[in-house]
C-alpha positions as CSV (number, residue, x, y, z in Angstrom):
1,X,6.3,208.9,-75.5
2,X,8.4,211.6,-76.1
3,X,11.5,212.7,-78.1
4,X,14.8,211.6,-76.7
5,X,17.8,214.2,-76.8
6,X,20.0,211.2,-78.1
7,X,17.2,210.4,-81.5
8,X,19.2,212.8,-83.7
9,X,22.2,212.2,-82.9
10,X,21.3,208.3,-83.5
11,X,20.1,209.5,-87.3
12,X,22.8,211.8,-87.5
13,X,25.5,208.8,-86.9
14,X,23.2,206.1,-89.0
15,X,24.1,208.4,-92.2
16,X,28.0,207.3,-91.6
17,X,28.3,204.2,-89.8
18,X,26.7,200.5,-91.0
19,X,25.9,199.8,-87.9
20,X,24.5,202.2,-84.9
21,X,24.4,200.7,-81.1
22,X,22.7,202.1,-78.6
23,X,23.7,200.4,-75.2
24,X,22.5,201.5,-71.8
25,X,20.4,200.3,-68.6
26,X,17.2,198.0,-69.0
27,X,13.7,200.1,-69.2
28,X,16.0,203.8,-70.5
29,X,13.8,203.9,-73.7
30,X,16.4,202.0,-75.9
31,X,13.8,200.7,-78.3
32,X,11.4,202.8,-78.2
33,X,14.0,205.4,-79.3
34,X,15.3,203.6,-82.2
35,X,12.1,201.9,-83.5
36,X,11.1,206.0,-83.8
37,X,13.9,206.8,-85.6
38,X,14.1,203.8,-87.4
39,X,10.3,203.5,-88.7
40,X,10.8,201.3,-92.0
41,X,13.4,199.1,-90.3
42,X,12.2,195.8,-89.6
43,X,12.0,194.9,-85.9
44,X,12.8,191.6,-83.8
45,X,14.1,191.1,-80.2
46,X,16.4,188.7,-79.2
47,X,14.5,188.3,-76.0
48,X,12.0,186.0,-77.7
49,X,12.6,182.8,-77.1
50,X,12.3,181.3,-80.3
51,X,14.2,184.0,-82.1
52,X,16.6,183.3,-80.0
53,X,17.2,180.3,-80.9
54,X,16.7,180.8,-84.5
55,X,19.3,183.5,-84.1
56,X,21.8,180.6,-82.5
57,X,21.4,178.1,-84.3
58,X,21.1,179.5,-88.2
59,X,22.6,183.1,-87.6
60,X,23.0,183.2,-91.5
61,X,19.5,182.4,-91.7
62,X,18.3,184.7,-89.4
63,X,20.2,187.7,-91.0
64,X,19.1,187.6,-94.5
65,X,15.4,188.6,-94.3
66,X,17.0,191.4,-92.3
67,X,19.6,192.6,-94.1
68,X,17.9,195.4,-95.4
69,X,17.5,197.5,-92.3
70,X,16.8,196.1,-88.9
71,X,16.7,197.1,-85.5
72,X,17.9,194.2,-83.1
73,X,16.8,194.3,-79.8
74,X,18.8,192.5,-76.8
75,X,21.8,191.9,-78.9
76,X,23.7,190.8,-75.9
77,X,21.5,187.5,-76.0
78,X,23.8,186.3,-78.4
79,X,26.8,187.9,-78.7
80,X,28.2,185.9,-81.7
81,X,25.6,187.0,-84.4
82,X,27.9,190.1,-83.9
83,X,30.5,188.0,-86.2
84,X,28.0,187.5,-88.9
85,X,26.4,191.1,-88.5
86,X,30.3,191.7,-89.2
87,X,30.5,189.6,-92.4
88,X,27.4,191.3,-93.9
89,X,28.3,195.5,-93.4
90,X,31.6,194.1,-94.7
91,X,30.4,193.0,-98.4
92,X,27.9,195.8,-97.9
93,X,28.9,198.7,-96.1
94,X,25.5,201.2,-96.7
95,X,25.0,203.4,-93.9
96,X,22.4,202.8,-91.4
97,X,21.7,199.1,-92.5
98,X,21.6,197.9,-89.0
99,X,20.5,199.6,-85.5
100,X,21.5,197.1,-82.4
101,X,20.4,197.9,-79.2
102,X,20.9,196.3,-75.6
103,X,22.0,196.3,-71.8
104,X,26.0,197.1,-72.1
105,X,26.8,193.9,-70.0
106,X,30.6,192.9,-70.6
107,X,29.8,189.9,-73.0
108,X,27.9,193.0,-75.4
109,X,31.5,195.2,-74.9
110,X,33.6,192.6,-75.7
111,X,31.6,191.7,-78.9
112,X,31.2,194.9,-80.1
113,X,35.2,195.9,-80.0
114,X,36.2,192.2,-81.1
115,X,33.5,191.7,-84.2
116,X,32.5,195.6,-85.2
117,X,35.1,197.7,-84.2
118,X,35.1,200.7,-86.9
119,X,32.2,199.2,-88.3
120,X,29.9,201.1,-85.7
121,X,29.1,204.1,-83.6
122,X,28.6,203.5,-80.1
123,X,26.4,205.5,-77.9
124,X,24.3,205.5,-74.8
125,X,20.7,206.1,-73.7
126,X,20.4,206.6,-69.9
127,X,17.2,207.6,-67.9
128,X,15.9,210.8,-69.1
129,X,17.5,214.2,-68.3
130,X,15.6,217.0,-65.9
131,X,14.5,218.5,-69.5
132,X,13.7,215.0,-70.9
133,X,11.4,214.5,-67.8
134,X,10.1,217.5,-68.1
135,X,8.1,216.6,-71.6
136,X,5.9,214.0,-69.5
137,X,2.6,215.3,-68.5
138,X,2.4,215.5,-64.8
139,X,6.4,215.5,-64.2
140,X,7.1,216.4,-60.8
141,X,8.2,220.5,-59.9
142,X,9.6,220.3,-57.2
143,X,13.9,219.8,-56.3
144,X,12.6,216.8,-53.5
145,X,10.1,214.8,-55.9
146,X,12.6,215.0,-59.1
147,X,15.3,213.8,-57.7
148,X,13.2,211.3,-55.9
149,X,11.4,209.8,-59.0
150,X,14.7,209.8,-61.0
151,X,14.0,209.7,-64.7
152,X,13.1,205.9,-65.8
153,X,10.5,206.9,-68.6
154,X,8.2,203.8,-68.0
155,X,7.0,206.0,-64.4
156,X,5.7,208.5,-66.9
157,X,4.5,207.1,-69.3
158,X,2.3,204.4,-67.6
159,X,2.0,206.4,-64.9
160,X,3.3,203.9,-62.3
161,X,4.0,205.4,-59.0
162,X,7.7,205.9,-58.6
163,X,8.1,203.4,-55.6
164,X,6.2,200.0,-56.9
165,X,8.1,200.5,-60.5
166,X,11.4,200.8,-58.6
167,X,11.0,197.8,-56.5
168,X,9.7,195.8,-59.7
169,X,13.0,197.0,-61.3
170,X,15.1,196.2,-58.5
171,X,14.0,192.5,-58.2
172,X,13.6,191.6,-62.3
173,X,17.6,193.2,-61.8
174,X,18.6,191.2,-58.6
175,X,16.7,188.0,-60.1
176,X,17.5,188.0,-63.8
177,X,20.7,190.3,-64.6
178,X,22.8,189.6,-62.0
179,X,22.6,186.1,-62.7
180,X,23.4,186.6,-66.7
181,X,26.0,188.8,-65.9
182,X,28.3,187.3,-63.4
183,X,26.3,184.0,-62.5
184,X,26.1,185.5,-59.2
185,X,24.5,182.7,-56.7
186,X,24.1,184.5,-53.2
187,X,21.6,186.6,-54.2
188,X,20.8,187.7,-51.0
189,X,24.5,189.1,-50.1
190,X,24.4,190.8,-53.6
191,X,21.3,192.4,-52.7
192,X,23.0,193.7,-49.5
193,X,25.8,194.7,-51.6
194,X,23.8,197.1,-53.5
195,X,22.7,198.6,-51.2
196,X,25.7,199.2,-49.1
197,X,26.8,201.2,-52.2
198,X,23.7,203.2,-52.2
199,X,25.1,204.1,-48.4
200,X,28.3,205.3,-49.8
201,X,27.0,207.2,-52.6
202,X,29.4,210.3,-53.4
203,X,32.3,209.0,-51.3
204,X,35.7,207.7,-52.5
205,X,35.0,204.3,-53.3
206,X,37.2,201.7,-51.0
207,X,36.5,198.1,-52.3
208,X,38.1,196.3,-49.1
209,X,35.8,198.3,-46.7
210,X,32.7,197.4,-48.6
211,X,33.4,194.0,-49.1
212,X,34.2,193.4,-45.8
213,X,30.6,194.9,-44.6
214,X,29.4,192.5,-47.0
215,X,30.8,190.0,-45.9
216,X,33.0,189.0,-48.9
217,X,36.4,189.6,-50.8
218,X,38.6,192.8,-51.9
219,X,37.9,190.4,-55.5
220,X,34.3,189.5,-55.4
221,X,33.9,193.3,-54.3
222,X,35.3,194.3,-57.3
223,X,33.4,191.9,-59.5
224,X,30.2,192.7,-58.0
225,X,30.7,196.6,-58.8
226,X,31.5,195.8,-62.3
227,X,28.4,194.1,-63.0
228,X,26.7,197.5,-61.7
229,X,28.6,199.5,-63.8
230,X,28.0,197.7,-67.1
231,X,24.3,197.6,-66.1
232,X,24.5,201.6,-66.0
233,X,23.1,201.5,-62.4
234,X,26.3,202.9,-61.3
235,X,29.2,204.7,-62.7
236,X,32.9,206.3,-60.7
237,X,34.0,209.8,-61.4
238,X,37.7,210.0,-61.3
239,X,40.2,212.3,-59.9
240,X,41.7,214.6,-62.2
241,X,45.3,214.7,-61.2
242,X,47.5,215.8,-63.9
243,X,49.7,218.7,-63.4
244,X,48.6,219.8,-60.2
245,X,51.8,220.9,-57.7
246,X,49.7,218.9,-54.5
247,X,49.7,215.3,-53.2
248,X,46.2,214.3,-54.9
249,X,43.9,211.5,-53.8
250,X,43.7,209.2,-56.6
251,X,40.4,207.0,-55.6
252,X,37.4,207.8,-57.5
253,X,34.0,207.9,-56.1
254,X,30.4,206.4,-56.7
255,X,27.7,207.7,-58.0
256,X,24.1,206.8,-59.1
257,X,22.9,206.9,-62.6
258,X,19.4,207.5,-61.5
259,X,18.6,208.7,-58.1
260,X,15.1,207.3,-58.2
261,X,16.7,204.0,-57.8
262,X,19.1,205.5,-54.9
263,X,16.5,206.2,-52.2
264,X,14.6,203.5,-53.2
265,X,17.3,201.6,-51.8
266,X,18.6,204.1,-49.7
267,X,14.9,203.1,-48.1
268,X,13.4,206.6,-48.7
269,X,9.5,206.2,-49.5
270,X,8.6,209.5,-49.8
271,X,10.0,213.0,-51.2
272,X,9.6,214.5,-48.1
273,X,12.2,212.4,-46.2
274,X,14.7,213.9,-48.5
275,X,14.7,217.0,-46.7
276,X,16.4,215.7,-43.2
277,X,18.1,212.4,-44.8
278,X,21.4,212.5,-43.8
279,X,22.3,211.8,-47.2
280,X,20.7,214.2,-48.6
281,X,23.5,216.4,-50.1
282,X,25.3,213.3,-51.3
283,X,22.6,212.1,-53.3
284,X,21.9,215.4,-54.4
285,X,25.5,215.1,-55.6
286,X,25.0,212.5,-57.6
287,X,22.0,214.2,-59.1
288,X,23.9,216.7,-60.5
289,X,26.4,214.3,-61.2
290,X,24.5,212.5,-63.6
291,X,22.8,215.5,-65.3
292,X,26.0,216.3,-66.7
293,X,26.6,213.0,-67.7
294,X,23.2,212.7,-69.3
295,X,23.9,216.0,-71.1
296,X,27.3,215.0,-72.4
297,X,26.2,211.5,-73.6
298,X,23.0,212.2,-75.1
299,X,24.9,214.2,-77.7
300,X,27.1,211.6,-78.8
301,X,30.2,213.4,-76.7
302,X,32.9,211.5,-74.3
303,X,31.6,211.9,-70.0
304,X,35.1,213.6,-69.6
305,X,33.8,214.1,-66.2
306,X,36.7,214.2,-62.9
307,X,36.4,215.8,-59.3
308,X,39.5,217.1,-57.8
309,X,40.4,216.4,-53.9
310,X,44.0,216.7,-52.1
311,X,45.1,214.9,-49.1
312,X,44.4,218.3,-47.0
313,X,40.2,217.8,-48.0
314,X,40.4,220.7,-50.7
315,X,37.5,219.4,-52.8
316,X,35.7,220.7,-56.2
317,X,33.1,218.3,-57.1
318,X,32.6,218.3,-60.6
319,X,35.6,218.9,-63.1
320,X,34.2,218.8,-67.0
321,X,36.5,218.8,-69.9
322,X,34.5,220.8,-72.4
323,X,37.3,221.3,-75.4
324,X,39.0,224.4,-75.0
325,X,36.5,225.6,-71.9
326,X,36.6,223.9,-68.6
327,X,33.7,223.9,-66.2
328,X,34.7,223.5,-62.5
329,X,31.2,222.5,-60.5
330,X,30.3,223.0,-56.5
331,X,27.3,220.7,-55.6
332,X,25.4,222.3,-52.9
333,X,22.0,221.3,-51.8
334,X,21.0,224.0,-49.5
335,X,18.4,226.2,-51.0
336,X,20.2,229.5,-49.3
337,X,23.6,230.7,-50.8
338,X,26.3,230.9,-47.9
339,X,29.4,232.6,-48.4
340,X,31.3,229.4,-47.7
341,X,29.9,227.8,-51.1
342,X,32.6,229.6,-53.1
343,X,35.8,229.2,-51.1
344,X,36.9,225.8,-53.5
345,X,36.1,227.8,-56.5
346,X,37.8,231.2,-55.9
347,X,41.2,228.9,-54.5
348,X,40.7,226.5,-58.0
349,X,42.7,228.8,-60.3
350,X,45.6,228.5,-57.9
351,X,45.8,224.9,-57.3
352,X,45.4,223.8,-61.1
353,X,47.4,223.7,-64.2
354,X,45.2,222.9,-67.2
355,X,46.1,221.3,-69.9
356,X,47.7,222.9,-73.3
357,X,45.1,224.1,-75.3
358,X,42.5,225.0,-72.6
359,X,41.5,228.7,-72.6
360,X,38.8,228.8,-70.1
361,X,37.7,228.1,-66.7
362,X,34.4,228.3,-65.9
363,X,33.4,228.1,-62.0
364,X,29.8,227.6,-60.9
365,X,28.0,227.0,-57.9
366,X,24.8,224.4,-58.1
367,X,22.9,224.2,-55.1
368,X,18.7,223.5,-54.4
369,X,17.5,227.1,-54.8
370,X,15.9,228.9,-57.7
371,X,17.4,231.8,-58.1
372,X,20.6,232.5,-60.8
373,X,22.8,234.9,-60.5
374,X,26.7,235.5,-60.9
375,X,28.5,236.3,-57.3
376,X,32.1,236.7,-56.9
377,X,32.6,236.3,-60.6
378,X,31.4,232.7,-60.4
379,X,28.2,231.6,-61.4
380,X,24.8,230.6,-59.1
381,X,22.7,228.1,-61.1
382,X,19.7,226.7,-59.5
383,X,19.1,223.2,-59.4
384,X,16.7,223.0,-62.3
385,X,19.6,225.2,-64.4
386,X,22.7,222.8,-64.9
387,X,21.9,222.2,-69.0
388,X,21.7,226.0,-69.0
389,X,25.5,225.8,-67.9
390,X,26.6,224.2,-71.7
391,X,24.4,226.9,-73.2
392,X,20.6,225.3,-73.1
């Protein structure tokens, strides 16, 4: 076990708010996380059968030997104890009385801003950062086995091996999840689906043509990607497209949360076929993607994450709105600097109008090398560099 970037942040918020929930993907380290923090709170899940049903059927009942301080596990189970979670921080408002935690599936969302709304603070705990990883005994060195193991904790910490965990997670997921979330029936197709969006990982997302090598609807296309977004195995940047004097393109794309996951379904079964996979810079992409996501979220702060693209293929992968400083990212995975890595950078200041109030625009290259250095008055970070890009 080791300390998650998001724990303090979780204490810090649990000093102000009733009630603290932490939502993100199954297996992130949700509960071991808060039961951490949250050492004298009593515990149950709402996985358990029983308490479950207890939880149903007498929610009154089920709240009062808790109402001391609790952390409730698998909230989503049953979304309407929210109500009475409600009625309690309402006569009794102390800070930190209740910690709920669970997969951020829509029922979870929807009870959350209907019942608690004001009532809590709302974060997320995704699969560990590079630095997170890091902490485990044993992590991988290496660009090709990190982003190839991704950064479920449970790899670590039992000391699975990457593939047999993955395929484990993908099938309890297939099986159980996607039958909660959206009472999907053709498992099979869904399956398929997945993995078609694996294939298109970093592109600009077009629902109709991946529905259509699915084998199903513009709608069902769209439903199916919304049960992997509010799983957390997925997520869309979008374009930023406000003041610009060119014709944009306004379609976000798809990314991975964890790229362990990816190539598993992407078929990879070893690090080493990273290194000719035609993918390789996409999912390296998406890699980098999610580090900044990871290190914006993990401290409580908004993703505030676009990529700009026009219509001519002028491209800057990574846009981050960091307050009054901007950070404008180029994803490379090539382990050599060419000169042609900078050519969207040094053109960005002439092709964008920030917003008022923005001072600063930061420009730096990532790409799969080691060495850091500044080059053209933009920045060179390694791979294993991007936290040191907000100052860690």
């Amino acid at each position: 076990m080791i300390a998650r970037i998001l724990g303090r942040h979780v204490a810090r918020l649990a000093q102000s708010f009733p009630v603290v929930t932490v939502t993100g993907p199954r297996q992130s380290g949700k509960t071991t996380l808060c039961r951490t923090v949250f050492p004298e709170h009593r515990y149950v899940s709402l996985e358990v059968p029983d308490t479950r049903a207890f939880a149903r059927s007498d929610p009154r009942g089920f709240l009062e030997p808790l109402c001391g301080g609790a952390v409730i596990d698998e909230v989503q189970r049953v979304p309407d104890l929210l109500s009475y979670v409600q009625g309690e921080v309402d006569s009794d408002a102390q800070p930190g009385r209740f910690v709920l935690t669970g997969s951020a599936n829509l029922a979870l969302l929807e009870s959350v801003s209907q019942s608690l709304a004001g009532r809590t603070a709302l974060l997320q705990l995704l699969p560990c950062s590079l630095d997170e990883v890091r902490l485990f005994p044993g992590a991988p060195l290496d660009l090709l086995a990190t982003v190839w193991t991704g950064g479920y904790p449970a790899i670590f910490d039992r000391g699975v091996p990457a593939g047999e965990w993955l395929g484990a997670y993908v099938a309890t997921y297939v099986e159980r999840d996607a039958r909660q979330l959206l009472n999907i029936g053709d498992l099979e197709t869904f399956q398929t689906f997945i993995q078609m969006c694996a294939g298109r990982v970093g592109q600009l997302l077009n629902l109709s043509s991946l529905g259509a090598d699915c084998g199903i609807t513009h709608n069902t296309a769209r439903a199916w990607l919304s049960v992997l977004e509010t799983s957390f195995l997925t997520f869309r940047l979008h374009p930023y497209h406000a003041n610009v004097g060119t014709r944009l393109v306004k379609t976000p794309k798809l990314y991975f949360h964890d790229t362990g996951l990816l190539c598993f379904l992407l078929g990879i079964r070893q690090p080493e076929q990273l290194r000719s996979h035609p993918l390789r810079g996409a999912i390296f992409e998406s890699w980098v993607a999610s580090e900044v996501l990871r290190w914006r979220v993990h401290r409580g702060l908004r993703p505030d994450m676009y990529f700009l693209r026009d219509h001519k293929g002028y491209e800057v992968d990574v846009l981050v709105a960091d307050g009054e400083r901007w950070l404008a990212l180029e994803v490379k995975s090539g382990k050599t600097v060419a000169t042609d890595f900078f050519a969207a950078l040094e053109a960005l200041p002439r092709r964008i109008t920030l917003p008022p109030g923005v001072r600063r625009l930061d420009r730096a290259v990532v790409y799969g090398g080691d060495e850091a250095r500044l080059q053209r008055d933009i920045r060179v970070v390694p791979w294993s560099g991007v936290a040191s890009l907000f100052g860690e």
